[in-house]
N, C-alpha and C positions, 0 to 999 in steps of 0.2 A: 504494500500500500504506500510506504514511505517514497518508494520507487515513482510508483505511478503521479504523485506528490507532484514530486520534483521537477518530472518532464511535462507535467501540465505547467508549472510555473512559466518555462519559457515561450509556449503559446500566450498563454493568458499576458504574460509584460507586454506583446504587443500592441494587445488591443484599449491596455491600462495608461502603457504610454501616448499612444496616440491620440485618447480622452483628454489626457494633460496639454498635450499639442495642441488641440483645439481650442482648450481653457484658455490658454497664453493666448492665441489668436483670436479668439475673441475679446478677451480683455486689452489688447491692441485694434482691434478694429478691420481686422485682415482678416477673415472668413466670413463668408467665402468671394473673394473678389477677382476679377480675371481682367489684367491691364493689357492695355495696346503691346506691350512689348512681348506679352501668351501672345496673344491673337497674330501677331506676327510669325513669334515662334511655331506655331502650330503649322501656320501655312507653308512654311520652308521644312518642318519634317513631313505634312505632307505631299513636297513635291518633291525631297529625297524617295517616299515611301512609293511615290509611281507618277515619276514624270512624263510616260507618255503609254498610254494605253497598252499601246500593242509592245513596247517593253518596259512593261513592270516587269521588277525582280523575285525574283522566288520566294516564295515564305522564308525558307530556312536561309535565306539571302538576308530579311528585314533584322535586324538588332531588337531586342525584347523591348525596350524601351519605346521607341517609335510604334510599335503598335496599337493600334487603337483602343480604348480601355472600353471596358465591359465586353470583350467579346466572348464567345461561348467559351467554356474551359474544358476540356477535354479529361482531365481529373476528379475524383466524387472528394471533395477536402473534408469532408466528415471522415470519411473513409480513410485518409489518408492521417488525419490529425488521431484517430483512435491509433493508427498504427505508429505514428512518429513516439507517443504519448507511451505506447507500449516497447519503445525503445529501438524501432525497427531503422538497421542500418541502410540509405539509400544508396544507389551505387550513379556514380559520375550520371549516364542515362536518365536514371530515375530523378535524380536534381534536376537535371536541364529541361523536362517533361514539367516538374514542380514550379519550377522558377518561371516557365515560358504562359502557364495558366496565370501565376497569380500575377505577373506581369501584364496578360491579358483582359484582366477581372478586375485589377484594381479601379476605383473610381475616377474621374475625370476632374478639372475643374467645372467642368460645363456641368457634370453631375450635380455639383452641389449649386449651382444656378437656379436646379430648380426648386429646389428646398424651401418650403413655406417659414416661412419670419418663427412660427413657434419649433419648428425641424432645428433651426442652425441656433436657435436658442442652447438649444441642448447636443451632446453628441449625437451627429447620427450615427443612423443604421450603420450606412453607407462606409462609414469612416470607421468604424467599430470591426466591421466585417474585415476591411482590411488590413488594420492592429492582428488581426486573429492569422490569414495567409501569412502575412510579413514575419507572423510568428513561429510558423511551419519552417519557414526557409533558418529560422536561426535554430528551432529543433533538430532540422536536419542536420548541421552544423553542431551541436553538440553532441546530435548522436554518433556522428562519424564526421571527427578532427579534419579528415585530409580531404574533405570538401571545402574549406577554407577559401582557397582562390576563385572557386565556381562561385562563391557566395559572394567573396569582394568584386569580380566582375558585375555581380546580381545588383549588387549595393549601390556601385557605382554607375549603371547606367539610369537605375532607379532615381537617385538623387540629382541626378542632370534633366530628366526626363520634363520638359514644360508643360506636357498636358497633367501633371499629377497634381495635385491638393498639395500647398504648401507642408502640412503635416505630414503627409506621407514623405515627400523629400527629404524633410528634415530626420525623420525616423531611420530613412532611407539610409542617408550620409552621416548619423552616429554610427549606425552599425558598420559603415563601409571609414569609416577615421577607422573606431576601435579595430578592424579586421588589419587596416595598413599598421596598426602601429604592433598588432602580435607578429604579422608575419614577415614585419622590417622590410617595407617595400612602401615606394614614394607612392603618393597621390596625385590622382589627377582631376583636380580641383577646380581649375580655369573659368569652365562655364560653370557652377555651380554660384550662383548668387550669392550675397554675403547674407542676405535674412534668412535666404535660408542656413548658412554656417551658425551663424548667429545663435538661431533657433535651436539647435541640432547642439548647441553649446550649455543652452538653459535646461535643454534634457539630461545633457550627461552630469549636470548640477544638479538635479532636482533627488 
């Protein structure tokens, strides 16, 4: 039982942190808002994602990040979280099948757009849901160590990623700092905004 304990902790941090995330955002006034410089963003990875009809690039061509969010997910994460939670070791495969859904599933900013005035009062659904995935991909990560770089790849695209909810980014690029600074390997930081570092700074405080 003490087992099972334990490996639901690392699920559950995500979805606990990410509530805090929004706390802070809301009490700054920044959830959920999508400025000229997203909408910009969006449209330049959409014309990376397929510049001209007859050649768009392959799926397994697209970067996880660039993908469009909420798409179908090919994973049952009930299924998959009972199994992480039971200690179940992923192999290299089985990560990048994990990683590529909840990449696909996470929420958008456009998402939270639609969010009624009493919704973004409080945590959503929406956001809550994906504290809980984002918390799979760090289970997987403690249940088997030497997925480590598959996950700071995960991290990293994640936290650059413009169509995602400030919150999630910032969740994003703590785990992907904390991951460069165990495995002593530089980051690649550039596009990554300072609120959201910032942010991602007030987490690893709290």
């Amino acid at each position: 039982m003490r087992l099972r304990v334990k490996k639901w902790i690392a699920i559950a941090s995500g979805m606990g942190l990410l509530a805090l995330v929004w706390f802070l955002l809301l009490n700054t006034r920044q959830a959920p808002l999508i400025t000229e410089e997203d909408v910009a963003a969006e449209k330049e990875v959409a014309k990376m994602r397929d510049p001209e009809p007859a050649a768009s690039a392959p799926e397994s061509a697209v970067p996880a990040a660039e993908k469009p969010a909420n798409s179908p997910a090919t994973m049952d994460f009930s299924a998959a979280s009972k199994d992480l939670i039971g200690g179940k070791k992923l192999t290299a495969e089985e990560f990048s099948v994990l990683a590529q859904d909840v990449s696909k599933t996470l929420p958008s900013k456009k998402d939270l757009q639609k969010l009624t005035a009493e919704e973004a009062h409080f945590t959503p659904k929406v956001i809550l849901e994906a504290g809980t995935k984002l918390g799979l991909i760090a289970q997987a990560v403690e249940n088997e160590p030497s997925l480590q770089r598959d996950a700071f790849a995960f991290y990293q695209q994640c936290s650059a990623a413009p169509t995602y909810p400030d919150s999630v980014r910032a969740l994003c690029y703590s785990n992907y700092k904390a991951l460069a600074k165990g495995l002593g390997v530089a980051m690649k930081d550039n596009s990554i905004p300072a609120n959201i570092r910032q942010l991602a700074d007030k987490l690893q405080g709290l």
